[in-house]
Backbone as CSV, one residue per row, in Angstrom:
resi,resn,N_x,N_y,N_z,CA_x,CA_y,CA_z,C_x,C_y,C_z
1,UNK,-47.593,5.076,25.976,-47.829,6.356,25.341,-46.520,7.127,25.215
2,UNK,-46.982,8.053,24.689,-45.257,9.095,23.715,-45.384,10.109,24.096
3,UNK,-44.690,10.706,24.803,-44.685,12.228,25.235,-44.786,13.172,23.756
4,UNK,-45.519,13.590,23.270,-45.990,14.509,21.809,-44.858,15.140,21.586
5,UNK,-44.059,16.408,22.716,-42.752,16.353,22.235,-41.687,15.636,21.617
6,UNK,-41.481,14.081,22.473,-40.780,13.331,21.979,-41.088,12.853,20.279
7,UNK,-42.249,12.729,19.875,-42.889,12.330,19.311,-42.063,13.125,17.581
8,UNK,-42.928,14.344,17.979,-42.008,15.736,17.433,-40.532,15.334,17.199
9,UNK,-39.929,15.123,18.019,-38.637,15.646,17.914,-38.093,14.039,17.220
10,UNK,-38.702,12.520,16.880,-37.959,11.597,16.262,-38.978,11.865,14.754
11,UNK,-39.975,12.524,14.859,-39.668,12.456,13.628,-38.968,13.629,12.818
12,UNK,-38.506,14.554,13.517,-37.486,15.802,12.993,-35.977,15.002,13.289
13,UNK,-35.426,14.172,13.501,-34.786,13.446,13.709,-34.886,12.767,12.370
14,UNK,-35.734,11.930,12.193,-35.263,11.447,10.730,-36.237,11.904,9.453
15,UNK,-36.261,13.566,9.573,-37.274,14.038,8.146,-36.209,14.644,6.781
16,UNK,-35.287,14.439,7.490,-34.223,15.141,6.273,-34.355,15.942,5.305
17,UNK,-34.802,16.191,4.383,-35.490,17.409,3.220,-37.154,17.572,3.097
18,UNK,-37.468,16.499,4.191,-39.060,16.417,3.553,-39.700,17.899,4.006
19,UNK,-41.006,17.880,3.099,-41.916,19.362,3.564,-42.095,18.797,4.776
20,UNK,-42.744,19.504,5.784,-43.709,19.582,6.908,-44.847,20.113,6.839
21,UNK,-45.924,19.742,6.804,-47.582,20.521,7.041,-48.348,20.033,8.385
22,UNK,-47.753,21.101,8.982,-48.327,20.429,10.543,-49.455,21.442,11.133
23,UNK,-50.299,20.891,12.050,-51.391,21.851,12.455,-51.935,21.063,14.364
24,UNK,-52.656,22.178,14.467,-53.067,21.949,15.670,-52.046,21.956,17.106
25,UNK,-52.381,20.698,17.637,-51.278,20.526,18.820,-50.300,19.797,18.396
26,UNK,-49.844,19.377,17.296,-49.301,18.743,16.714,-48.249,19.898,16.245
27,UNK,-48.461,21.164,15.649,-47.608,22.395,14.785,-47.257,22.760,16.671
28,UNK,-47.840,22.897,17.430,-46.986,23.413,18.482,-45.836,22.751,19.178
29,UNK,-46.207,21.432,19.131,-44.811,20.814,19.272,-43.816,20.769,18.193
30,UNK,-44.071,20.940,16.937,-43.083,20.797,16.032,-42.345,21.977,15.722
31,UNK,-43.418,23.272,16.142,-42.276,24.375,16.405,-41.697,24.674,17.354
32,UNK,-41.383,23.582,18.128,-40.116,23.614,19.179,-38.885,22.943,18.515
33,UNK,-39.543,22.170,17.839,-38.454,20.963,17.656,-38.018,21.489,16.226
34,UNK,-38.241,21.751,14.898,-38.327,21.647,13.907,-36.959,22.376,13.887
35,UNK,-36.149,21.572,12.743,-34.794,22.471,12.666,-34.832,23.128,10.733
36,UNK,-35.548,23.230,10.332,-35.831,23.295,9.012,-37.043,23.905,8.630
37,UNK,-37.176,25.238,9.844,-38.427,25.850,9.819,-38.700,26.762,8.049
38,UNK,-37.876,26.660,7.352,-37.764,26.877,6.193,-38.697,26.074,4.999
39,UNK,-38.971,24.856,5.170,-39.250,23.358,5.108,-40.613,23.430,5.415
40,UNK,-41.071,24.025,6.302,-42.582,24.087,7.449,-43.597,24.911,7.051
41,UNK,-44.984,24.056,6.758,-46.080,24.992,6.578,-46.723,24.360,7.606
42,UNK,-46.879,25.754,8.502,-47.951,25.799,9.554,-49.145,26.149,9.389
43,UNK,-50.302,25.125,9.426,-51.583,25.816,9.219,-52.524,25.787,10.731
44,UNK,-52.278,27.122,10.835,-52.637,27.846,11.968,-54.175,28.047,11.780
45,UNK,-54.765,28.465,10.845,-56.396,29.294,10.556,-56.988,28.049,10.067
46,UNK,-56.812,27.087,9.262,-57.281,26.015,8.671,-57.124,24.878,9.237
47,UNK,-56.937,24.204,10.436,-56.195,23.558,11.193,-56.533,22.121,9.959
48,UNK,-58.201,21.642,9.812,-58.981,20.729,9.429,-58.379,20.167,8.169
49,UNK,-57.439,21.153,7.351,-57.478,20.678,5.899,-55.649,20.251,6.072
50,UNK,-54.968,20.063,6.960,-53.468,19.774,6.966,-53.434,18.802,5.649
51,UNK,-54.071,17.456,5.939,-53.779,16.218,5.097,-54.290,17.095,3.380
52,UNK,-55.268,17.535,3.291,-55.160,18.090,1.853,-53.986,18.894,1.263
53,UNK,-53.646,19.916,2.144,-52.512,20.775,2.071,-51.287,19.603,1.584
54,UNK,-51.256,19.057,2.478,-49.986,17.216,2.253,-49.802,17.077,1.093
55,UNK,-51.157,16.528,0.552,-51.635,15.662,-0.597,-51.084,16.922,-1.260
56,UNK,-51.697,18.361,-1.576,-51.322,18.728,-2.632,-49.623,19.234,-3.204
57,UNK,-49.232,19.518,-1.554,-47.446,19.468,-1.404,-46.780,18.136,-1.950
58,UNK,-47.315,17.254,-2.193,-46.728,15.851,-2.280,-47.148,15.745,-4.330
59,UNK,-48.011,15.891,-4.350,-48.439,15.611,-5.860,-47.501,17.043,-6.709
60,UNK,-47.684,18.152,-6.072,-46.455,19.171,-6.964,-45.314,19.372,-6.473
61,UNK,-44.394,17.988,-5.648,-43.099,17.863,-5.450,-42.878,16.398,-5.027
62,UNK,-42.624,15.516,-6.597,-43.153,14.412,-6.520,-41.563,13.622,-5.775
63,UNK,-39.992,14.341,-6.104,-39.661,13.465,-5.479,-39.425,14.188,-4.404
64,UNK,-40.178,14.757,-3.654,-39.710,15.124,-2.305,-40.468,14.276,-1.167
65,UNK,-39.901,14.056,-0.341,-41.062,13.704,1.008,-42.077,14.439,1.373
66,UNK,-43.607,14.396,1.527,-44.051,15.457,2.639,-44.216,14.647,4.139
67,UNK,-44.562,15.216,5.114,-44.888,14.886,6.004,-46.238,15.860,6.577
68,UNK,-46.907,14.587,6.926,-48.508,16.110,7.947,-48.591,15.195,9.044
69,UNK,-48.708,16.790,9.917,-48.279,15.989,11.339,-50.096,16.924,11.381
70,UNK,-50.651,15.406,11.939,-52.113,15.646,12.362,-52.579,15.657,13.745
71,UNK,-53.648,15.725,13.790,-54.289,15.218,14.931,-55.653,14.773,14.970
72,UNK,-55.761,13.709,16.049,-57.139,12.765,15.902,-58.398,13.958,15.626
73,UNK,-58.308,14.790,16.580,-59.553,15.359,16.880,-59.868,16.100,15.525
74,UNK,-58.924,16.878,14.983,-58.912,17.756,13.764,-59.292,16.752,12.780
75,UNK,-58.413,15.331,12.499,-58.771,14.406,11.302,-60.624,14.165,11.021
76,UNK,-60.712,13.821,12.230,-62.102,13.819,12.378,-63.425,14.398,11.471
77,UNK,-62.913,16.265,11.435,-63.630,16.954,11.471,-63.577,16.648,9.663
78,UNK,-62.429,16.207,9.060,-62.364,16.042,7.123,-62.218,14.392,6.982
79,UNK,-62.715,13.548,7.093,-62.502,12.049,6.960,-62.368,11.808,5.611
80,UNK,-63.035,12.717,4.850,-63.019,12.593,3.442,-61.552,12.538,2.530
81,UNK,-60.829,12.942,3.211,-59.914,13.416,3.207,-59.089,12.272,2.679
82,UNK,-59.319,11.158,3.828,-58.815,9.473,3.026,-58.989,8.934,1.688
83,UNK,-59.852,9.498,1.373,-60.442,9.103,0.188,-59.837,9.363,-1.097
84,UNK,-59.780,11.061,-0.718,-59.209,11.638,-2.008,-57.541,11.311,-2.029
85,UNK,-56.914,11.247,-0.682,-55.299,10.910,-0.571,-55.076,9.430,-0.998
86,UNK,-56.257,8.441,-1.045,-56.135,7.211,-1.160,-56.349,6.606,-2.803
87,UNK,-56.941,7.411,-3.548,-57.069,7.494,-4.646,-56.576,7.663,-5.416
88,UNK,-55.633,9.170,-5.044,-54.121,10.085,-5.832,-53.142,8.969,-5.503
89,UNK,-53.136,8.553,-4.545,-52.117,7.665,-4.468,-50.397,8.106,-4.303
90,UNK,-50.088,9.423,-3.244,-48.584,9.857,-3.575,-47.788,9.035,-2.621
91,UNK,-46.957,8.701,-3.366,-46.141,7.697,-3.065,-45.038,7.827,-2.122
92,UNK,-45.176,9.458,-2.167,-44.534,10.585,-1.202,-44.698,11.103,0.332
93,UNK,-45.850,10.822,0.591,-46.623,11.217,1.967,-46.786,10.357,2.448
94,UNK,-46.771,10.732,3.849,-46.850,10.202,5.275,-47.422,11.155,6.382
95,UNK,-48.127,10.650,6.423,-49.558,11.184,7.313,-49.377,10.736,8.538
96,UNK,-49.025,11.551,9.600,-49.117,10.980,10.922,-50.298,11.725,11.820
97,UNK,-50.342,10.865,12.578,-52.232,11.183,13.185,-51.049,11.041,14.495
98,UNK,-51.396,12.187,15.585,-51.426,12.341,17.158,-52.651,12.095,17.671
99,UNK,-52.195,10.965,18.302,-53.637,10.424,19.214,-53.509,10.895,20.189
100,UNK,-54.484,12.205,21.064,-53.981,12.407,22.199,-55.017,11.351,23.457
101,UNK,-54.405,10.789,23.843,-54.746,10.021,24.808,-55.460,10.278,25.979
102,UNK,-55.211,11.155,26.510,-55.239,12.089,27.473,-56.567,13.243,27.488
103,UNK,-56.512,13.196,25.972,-57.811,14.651,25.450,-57.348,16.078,25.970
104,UNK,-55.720,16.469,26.038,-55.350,17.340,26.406,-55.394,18.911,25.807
105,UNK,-55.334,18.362,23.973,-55.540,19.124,23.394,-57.033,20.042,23.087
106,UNK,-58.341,19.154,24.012,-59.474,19.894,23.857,-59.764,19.941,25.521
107,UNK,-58.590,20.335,25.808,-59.031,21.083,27.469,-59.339,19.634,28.519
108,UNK,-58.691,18.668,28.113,-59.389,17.228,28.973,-61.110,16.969,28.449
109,UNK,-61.549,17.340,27.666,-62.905,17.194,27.128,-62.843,15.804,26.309
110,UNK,-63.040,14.860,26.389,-63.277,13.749,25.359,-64.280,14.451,24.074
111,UNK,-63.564,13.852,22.884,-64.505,14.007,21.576,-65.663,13.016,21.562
112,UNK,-66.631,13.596,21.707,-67.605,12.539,21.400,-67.646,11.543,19.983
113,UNK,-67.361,10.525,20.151,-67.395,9.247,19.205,-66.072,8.887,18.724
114,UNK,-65.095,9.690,19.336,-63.573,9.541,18.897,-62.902,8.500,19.069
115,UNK,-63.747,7.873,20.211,-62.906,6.609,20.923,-63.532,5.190,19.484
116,UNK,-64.394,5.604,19.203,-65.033,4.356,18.007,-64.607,4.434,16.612
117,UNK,-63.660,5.479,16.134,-63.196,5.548,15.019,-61.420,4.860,14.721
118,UNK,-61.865,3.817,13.375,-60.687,3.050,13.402,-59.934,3.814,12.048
119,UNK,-58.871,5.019,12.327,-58.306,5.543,11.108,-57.340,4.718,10.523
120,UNK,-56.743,3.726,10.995,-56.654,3.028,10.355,-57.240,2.228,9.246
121,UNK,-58.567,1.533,9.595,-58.775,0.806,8.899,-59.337,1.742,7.841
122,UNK,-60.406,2.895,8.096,-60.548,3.738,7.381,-59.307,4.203,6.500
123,UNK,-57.992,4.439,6.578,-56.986,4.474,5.451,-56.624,3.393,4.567
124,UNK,-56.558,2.360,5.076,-56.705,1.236,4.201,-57.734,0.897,3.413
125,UNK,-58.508,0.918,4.021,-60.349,0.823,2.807,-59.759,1.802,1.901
126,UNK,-60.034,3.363,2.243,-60.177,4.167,0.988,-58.360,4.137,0.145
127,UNK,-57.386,2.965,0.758,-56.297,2.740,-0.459,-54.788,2.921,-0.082
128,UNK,-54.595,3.667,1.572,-53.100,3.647,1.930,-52.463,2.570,1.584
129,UNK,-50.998,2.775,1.119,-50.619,1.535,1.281,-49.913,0.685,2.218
130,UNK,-50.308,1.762,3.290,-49.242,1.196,4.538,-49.845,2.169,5.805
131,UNK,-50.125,1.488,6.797,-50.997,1.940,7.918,-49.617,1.117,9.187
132,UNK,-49.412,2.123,10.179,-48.827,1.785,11.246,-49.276,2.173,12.895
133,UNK,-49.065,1.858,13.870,-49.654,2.227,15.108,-48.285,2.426,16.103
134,UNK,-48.009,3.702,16.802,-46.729,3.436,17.622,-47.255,4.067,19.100
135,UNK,-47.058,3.235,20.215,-47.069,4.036,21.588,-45.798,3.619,22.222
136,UNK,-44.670,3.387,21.798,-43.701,3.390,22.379,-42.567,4.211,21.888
137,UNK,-41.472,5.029,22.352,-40.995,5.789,22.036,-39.277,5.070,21.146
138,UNK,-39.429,4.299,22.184,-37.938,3.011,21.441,-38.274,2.770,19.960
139,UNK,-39.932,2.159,19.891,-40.274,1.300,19.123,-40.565,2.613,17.483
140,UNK,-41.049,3.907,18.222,-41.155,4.476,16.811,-39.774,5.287,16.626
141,UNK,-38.744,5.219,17.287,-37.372,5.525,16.594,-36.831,5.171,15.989
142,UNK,-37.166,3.532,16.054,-35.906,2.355,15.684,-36.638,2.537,13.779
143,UNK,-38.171,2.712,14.021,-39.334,2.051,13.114,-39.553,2.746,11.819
144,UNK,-38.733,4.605,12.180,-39.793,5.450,11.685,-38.622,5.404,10.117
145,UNK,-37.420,5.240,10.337,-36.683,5.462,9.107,-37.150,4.812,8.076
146,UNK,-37.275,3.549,8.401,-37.904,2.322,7.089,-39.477,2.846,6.743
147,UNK,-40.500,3.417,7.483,-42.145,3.743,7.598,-41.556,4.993,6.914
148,UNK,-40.731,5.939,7.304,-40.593,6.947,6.289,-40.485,7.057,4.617
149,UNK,-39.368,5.835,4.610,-38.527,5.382,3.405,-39.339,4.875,2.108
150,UNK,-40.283,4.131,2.604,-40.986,2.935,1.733,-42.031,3.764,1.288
151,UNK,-42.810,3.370,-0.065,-43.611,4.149,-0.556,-45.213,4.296,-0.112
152,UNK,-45.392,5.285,-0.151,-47.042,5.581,0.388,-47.968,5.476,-0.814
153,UNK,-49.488,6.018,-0.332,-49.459,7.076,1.173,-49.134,6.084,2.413
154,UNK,-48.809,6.672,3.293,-48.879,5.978,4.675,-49.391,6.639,5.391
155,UNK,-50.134,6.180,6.321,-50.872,6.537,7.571,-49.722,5.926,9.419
156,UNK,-49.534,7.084,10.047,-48.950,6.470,10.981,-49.505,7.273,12.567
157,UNK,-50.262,6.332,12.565,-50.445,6.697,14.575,-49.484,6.530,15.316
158,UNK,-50.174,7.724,16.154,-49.187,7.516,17.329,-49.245,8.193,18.381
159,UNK,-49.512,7.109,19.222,-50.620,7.564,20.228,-49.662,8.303,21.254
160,UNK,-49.722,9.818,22.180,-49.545,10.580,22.453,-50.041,11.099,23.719
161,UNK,-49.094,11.250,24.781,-49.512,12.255,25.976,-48.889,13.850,26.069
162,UNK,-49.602,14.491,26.315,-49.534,16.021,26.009,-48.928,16.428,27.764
163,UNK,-48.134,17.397,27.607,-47.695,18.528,28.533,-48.859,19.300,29.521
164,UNK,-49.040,19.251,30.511,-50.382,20.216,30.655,-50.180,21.588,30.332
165,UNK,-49.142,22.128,30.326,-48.991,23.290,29.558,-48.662,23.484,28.252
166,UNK,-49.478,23.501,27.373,-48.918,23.574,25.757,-48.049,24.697,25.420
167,UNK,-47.344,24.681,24.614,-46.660,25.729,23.976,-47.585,26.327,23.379
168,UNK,-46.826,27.729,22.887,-48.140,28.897,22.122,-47.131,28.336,20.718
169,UNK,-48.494,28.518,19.392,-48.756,28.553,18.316,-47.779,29.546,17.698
170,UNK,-46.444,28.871,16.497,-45.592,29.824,15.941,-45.690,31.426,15.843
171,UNK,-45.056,32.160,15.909,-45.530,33.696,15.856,-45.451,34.005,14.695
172,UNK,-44.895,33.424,13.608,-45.142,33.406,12.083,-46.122,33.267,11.782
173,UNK,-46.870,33.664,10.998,-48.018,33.803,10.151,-48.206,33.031,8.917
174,UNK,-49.148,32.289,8.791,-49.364,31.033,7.654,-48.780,31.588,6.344
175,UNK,-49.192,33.399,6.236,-48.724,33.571,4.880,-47.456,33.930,4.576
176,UNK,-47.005,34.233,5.625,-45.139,34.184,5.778,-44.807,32.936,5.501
177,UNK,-45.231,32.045,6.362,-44.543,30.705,6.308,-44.645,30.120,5.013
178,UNK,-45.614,29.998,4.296,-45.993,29.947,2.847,-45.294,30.534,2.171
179,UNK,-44.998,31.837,2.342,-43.724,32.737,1.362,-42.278,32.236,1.579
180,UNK,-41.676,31.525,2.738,-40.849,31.229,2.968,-40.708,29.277,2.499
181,UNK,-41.686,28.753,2.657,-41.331,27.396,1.854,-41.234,27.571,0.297
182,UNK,-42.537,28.274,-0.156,-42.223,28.997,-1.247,-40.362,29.254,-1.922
183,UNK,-40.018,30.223,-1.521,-39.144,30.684,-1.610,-38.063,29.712,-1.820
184,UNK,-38.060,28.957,-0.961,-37.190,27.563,-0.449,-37.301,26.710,-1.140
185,UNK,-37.987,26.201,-1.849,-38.648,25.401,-2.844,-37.859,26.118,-4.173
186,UNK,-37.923,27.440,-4.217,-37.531,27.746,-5.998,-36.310,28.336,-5.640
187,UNK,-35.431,28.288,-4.579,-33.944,28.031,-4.143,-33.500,26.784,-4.091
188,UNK,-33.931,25.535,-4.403,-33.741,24.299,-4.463,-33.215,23.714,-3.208
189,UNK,-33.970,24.072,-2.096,-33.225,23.824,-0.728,-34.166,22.767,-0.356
């Protein structure tokens, strides 16, 4: 397993211009790490819809990277979600799912039926073109430049142990942060 920080911090390590749409326990580690908070939409109020938010950052900035930093429990709650990203087909996105291992992010509570869902294979049925699995921290550093590089969508797990103390949730506000990628976007940054 991957310490979620660490996790955070290789793929801000090799995201270079891409967007970020991160949510959940997933946006709290990345606003430690994130050096391009300019770059970053945090969805704080909507946690459920990150991967749509992706999809639609990725289809109206076709050569840019996006990245959505997910999480199992949240993916869960929109599965549909594969479907429609698997269909559009952006060649741009990369979807990473935090598996928390641990169930740290819902208080040590296991999700009921979480342990029986294969998002993988579920991304491949509804059309990714590239599905990956990482619990080693060597193995998704060496891994993530080429899984970044190559064309999507991609789906990338990665399974995750949490801090028992989480960090608190950006003090920016979704619609700031939105005004500020915004902004950043029609500054050509």
């Amino acid at each position: 397993m991957i310490p979620s920080l660490e996790a955070a911090k290789a793929i801000n390590f090799h995201r270079k211009e891409a967007l970020v749409v991160s949510t959940s326990s997933a946006l709290r580690d990345w606003n430690q790490v994130s050096e391009r908070r300019e770059l970053d939409v945090d969805l704080t109020d909507c946690m459920d819809r990150a991967p749509g938010v992706g999809l639609g950052l990725s289809l109206a900035q076709p050569d840019r990277k996006v990245l959505v930093l997910d999480c199992d429990a949240t993916l869960r709650t929109d599965l549909a979600v594969f479907a429609t990203i698997g269909e559009s087909k952006p060649e741009n996105l990369v979807h990473f799912v935090f598996e928390d291992i641990a169930s740290l992010s819902t208080d040590g509570l296991p999700v009921k039926g979480l342990d029986n869902v294969d998002f993988q294979m579920m991304a491949r049925g509804a059309g990714y073109a590239n599905t990956y699995r990482f619990n080693d921290i060597e193995e998704l550093l060496l891994g993530l430049e080429s899984v970044i590089e190559q064309p999507g969508p991609t789906l990338v797990m990665v399974e995750v142990v949490r801090d028992q103390e989480q960090a608190p949730f950006p003090e920016r506000g979704m619609a700031e942060g939105w005004a500020v990628v915004r902004e950043s976007l029609l500054d050509g940054k």
